[in-house]
C-alpha positions as CSV (number, residue, x, y, z in Angstrom):
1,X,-8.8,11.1,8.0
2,X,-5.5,10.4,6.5
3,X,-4.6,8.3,3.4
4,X,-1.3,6.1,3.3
5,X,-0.1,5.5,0.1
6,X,2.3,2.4,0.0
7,X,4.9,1.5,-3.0
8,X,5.4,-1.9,-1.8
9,X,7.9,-1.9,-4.4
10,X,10.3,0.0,-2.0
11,X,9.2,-0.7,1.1
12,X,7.9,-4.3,0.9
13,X,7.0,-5.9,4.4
14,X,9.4,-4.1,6.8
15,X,8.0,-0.9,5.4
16,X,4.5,-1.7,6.5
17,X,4.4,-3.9,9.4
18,X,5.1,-1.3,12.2
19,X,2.5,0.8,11.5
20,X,1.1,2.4,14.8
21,X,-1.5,5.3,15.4
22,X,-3.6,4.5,12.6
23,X,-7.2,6.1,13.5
24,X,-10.7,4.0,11.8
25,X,-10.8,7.1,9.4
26,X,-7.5,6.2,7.9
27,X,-7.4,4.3,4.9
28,X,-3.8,2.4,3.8
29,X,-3.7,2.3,-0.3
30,X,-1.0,-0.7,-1.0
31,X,0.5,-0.5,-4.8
32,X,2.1,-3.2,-5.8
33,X,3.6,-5.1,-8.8
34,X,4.5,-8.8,-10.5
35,X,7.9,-8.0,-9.1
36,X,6.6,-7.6,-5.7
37,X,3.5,-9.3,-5.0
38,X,3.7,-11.1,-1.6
39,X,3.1,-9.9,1.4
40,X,3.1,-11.6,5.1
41,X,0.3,-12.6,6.6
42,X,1.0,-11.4,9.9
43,X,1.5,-7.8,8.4
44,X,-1.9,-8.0,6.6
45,X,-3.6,-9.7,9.7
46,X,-2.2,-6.5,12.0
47,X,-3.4,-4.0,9.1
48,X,-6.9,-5.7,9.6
49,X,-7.1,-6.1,13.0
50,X,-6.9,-1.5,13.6
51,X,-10.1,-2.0,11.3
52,X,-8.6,0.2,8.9
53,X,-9.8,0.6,5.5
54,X,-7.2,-0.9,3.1
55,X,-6.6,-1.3,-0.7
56,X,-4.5,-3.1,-3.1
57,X,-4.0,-2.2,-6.6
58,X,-1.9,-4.2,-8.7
59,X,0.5,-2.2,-11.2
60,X,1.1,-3.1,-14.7
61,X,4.7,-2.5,-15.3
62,X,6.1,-2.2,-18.8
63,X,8.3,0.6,-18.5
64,X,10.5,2.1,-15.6
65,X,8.7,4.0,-12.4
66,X,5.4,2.4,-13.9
67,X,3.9,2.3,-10.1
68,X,5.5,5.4,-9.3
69,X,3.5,7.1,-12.0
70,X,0.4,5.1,-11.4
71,X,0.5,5.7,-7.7
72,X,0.7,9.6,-8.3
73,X,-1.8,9.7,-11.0
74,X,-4.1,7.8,-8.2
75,X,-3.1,10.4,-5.4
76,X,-4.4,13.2,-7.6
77,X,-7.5,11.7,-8.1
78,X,-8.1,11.2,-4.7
């Protein structure tokens, strides 16, 4: 089992809609904010279609690297 955790602040689409070899076990964590909140279809159709668990949180930015912190906190806790 491996876990992908996504800043979709950085990598937005083109970061995420190559992704190949992902195994059922895997699980695709997708953080994201008000500044970048949309994401294609097609991407999220593919991500759906390797029957993959995946999981969008929604960041509450107020101060700079706000998802970065977030995201990390949430990787420690898994």
């Amino acid at each position: 089992m491996n876990y992908y955790f996504v800043d979709f602040e950085n990598v937005r689409t083109d970061g995420i809609k190559n992704m190949t070899g992902l195994q059922a076990a895997d699980e695709v964590l997708i953080f994201y904010s008000e500044q970048c909140k949309n994401i294609s279809l097609d991407v999220f159709s593919n991500l759906t279609k390797m029957d993959v668990a995946t999981s969008c949180f929604k960041v509450n930015v107020g101060t700079k690297n706000a998802l970065d912190f977030q995201l990390a906190s949430y990787l420690g806790y898994r």
